[in-house]
C-alpha positions in Angstrom: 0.0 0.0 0.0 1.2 3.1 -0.6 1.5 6.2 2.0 2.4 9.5 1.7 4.5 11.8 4.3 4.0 15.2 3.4 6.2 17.4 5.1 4.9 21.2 5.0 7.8 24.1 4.7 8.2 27.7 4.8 11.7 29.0 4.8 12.8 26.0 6.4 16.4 25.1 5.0 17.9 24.2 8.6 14.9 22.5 10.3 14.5 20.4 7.0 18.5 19.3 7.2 17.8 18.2 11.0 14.8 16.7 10.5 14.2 15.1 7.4 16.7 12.6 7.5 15.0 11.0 10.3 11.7 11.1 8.1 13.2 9.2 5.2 14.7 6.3 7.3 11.3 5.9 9.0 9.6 5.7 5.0 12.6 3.2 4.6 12.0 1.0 7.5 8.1 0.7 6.8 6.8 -2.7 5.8 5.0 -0.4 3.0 5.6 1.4 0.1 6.3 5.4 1.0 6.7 8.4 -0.8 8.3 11.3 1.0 6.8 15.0 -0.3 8.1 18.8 1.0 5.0 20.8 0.0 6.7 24.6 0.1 5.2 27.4 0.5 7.0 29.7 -1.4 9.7 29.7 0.8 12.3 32.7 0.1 15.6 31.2 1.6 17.1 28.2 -0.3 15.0 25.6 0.4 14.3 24.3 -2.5 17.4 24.0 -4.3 18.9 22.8 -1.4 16.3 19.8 -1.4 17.2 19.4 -5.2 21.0 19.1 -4.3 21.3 16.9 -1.3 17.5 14.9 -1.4 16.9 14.7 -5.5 14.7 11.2 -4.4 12.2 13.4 -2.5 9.2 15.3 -4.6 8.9 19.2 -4.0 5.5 20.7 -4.4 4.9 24.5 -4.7 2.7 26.4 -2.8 1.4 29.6 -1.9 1.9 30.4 1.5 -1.4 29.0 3.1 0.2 27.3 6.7 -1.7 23.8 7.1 -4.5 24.7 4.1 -1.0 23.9 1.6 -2.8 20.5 2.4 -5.9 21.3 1.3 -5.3 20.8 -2.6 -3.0 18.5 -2.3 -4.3 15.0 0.0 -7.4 14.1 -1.9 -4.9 14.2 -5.2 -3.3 11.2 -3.7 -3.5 7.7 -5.1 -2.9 5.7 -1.4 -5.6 5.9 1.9 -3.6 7.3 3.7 -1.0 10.6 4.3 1.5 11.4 6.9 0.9 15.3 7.9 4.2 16.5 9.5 5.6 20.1 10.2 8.7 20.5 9.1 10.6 20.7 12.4 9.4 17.2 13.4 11.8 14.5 13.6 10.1 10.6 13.5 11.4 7.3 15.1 12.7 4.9 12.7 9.6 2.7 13.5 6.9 5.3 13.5 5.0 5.0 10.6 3.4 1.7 10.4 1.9 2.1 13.8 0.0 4.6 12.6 -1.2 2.9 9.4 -2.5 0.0 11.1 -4.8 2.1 14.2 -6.1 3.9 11.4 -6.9 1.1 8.4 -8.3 -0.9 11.7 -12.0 -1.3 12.2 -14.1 -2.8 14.7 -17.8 -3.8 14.2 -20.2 -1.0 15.6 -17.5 1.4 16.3 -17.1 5.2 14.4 -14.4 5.0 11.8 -11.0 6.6 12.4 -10.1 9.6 10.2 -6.6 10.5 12.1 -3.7 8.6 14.3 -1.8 10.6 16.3 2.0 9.8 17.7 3.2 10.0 21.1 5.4 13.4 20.5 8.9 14.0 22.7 10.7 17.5 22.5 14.2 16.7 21.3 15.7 15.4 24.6 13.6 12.6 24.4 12.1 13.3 28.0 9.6 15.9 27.8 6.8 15.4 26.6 4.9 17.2 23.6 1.6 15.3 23.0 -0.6 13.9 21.4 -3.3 12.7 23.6 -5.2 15.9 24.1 -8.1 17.4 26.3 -10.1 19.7 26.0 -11.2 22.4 29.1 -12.5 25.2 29.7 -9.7 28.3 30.9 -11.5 31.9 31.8 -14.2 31.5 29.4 -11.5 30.2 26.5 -11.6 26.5 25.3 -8.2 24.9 25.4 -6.8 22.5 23.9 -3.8 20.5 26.1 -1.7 17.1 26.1 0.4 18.3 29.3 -2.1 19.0 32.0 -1.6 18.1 36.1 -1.6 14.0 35.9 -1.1 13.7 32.1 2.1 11.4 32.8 0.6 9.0 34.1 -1.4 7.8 30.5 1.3 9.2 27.9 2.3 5.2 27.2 -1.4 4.2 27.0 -3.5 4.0 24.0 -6.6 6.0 23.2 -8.8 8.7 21.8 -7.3 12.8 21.4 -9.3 15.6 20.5 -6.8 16.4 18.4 -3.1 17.0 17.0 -0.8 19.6 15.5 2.4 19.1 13.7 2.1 15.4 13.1 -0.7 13.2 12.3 -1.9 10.7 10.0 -5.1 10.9 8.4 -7.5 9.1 6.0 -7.8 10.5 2.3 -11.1 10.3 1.8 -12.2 11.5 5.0 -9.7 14.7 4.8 -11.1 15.3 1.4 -14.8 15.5 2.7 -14.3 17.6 5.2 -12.4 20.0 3.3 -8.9 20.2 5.1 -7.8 23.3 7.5 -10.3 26.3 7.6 -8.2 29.2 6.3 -10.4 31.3 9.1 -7.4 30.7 10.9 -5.0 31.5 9.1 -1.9 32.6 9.4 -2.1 29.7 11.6 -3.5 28.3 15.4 -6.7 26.2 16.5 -7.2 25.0 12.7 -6.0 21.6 13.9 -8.6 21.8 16.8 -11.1 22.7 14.3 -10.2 19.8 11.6 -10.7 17.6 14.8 -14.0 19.1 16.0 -15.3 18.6 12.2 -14.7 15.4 12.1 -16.1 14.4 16.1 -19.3 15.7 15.0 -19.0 14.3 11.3 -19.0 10.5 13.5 -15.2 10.0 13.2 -13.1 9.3 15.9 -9.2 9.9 16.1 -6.5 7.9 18.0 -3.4 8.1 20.0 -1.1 5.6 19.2 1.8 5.6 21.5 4.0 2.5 19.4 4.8 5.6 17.2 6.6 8.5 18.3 7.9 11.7 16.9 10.6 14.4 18.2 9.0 18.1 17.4 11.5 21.4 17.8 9.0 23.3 18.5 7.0 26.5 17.2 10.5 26.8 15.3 8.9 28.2 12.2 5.9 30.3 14.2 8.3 30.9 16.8 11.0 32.6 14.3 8.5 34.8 12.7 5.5 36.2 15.1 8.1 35.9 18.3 6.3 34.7 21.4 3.8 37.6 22.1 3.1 37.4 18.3 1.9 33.5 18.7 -0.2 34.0 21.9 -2.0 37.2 20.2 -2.9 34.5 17.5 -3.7 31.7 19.7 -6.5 34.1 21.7 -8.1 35.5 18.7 -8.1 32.1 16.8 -9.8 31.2 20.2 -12.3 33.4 19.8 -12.7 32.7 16.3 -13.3 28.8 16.9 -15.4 29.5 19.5 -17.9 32.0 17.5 -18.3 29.1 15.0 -18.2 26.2 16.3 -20.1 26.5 19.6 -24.1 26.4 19.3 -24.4 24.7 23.1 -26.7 27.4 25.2 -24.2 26.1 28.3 -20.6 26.6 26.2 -22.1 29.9 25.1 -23.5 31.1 28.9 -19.6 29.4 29.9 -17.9 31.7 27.1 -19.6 34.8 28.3 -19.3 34.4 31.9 -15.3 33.5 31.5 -14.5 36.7 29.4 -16.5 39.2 31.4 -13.9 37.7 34.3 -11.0 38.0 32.3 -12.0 41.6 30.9 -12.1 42.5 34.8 -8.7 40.7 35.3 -7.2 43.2 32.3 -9.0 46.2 34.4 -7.3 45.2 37.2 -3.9 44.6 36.0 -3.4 47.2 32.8 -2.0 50.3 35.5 0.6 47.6 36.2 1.3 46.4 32.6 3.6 48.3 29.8 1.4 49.8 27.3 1.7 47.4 24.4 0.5 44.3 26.4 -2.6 45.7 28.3 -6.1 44.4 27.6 -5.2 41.3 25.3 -8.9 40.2 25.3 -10.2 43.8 23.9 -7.5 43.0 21.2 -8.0 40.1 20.3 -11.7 40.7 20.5 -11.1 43.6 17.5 -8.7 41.6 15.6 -11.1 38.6 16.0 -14.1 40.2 14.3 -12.2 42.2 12.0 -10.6 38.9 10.2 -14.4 37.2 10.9 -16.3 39.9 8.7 -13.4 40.0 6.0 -13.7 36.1 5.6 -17.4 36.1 5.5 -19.6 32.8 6.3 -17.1 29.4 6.5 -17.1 26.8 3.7 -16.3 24.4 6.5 -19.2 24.9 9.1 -19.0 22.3 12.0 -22.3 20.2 11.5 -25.8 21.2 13.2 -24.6 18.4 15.9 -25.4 19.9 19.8 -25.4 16.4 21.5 -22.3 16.1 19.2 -20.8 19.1 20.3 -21.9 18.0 24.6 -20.2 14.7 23.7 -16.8 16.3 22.5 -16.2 18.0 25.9 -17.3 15.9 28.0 -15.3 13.0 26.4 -12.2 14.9 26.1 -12.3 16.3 29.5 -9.0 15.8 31.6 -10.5 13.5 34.1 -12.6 11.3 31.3 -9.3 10.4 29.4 -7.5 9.9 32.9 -10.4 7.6 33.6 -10.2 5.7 30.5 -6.1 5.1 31.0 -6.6 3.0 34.0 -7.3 0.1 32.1 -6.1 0.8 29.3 -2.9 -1.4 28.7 0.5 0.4 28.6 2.6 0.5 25.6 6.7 -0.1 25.8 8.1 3.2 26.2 10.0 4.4 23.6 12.7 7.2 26.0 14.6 8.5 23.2 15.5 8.0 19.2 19.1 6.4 18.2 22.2 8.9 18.5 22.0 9.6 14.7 18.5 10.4 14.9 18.4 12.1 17.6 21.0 14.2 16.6 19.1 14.9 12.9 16.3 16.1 14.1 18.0 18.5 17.0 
């Protein structure tokens, strides 16, 4: 069978020469056929003729710069079931693909069908740990999506359901296709993942977390580079906002969203004579830049379905305490502590 890994750049030359060699010797080492592909969004450094130098065996699509939506256009083209997702600072195990392909071919009798498999996810050191078992909560009025919450280490090894995941998954074709991809909303980038996820929950699809395959991310190295922290939390809150406004129909999420920023408008009051100039009131911020990019992108082409039980289902399900509850008897997977030294040392 043949699987895709489609590894998505922008300006990317030095996280592609640490990571990428570790994503072609986990193609290699699958017991299927696999095609590696950068997608590039019109990256200005030398990216691409760097790729055609030192990797001439891997496949370089063009892009416009569209973050995650690069995918959009370019997954239901491809001729196998299933594609790799990956950002382009994330390093994989040499086993890590075909754990993925099997949780999400397999199917069970009565239960939803999988659309995505997520890997367990290590920061470089091989010790801390990234995701991709999330939850979903609710923080001040703001949903929030986490993997690393108080108790999360106890179920990191243990298979299950996620809400969602960001620079690495593996998804179904088809399914991707129907549901249209990433919801440019979002763009430049933040929630869409979350988003994608929530689609598909109320769609009937499920997505695992499949712990037998793990993945090294750098983190926010491409984000982080260009918006600077402040720059990717100012994004994160009015994406927040924006997933919230479309997404949430529930008359208790919407009385919970409203309650939660009144407290954290009060909060800003409180704080803004002790806060330099450019940080105080966030939440008014992000509030303007929320609506502004909501009326300029009109009505989505990727509404959520009319789904409220759907919608009760997803947060009560992906609660913290509901996936703890689950992972007690769930049975462990070997833990996988760190990649070999030349791996490691690729992706770092």
């Amino acid at each position: 069978m043949l699987v895709h890994l489609l590894v998505l750049n922008y300006n990317g030359r030095r996280l592609l020469g640490r990571c990428l060699p570790s994503v072609l010797e986990a193609a290699w080492a699958s017991s299927h056929r696999c095609r590696v592909t950068v997608i590039d969004n019109d990256s200005r450094d030398d990216s691409v003729a760097w790729l055609a130098r030192e990797f001439a065996e891997v496949e370089v699509i063009r892009r416009p710069n569209r973050g995650l939506c690069s995918f959009n256009d370019v997954v239901p083209r491809l001729e196998g079931p299933v594609a790799l997702l990956l950002n382009n600072d994330i390093g994989l195990d040499r086993h890590a693909v075909d754990p993925l392909v099997e949780a999400l071919l397999a199917a069970r009798p009565g239960e939803p069908p999988w659309f995505m498999a997520a890997p367990k996810c290590w920061l470089p050191d091989g010790t801390t740990y990234e995701g991709f078992r999330t939850a979903v909560r609710w923080r001040w009025g703001l949903v929030q999506a986490t993997a690393r919450f108080a108790g999360h280490e106890a179920w990191i090894d243990r298979p299950g359901l996620t809400a969602s995941a960001g620079a690495a998954m593996a998804v179904d074709r088809d399914v991707f296709a129907m549901l249209g991809g990433f919801d440019p909303l979002y763009l430049p980038g933040r929630l869409e993942d979350l988003d994608f996820a929530f689609r598909a929950y109320l769609a009937g699809y499920r997505a695992r977390y499949v712990p037998e395959s793990v993945a090294y991310h750098l983190g926010m190295a491409t984000f982080g580079s260009v918006f600077g922290q402040e720059g990717c939390d100012r994004l994160a809150l009015r994406n927040t906002l924006l997933f919230q406004w479309k997404n949430l129909r529930d008359p208790l999420h919407r009385a919970r969203q409203w309650t939660g920023l009144f407290t954290r408008l009060v909060f800003d009051l409180l704080r803004a004579p002790r806060t330099r100039a450019a940080r105080r009131w966030p939440l008014v911020r992000a509030w303007l830049a929320a609506r502004s990019r909501w009326r300029a992108m009109g009505p989505s082409p990727w509404p959520a379905p009319d789904n409220p039980s759907g919608e009760r289902d997803f947060f009560r399900r992906f609660h913290p305490r509901q996936l703890q509850s689950e992972s007690a008897w769930a049975p462990a997977t070997e833990a996988v502590s760190s990649l070999p030294l030349v791996e490691a040392e690729a992706c770092r």
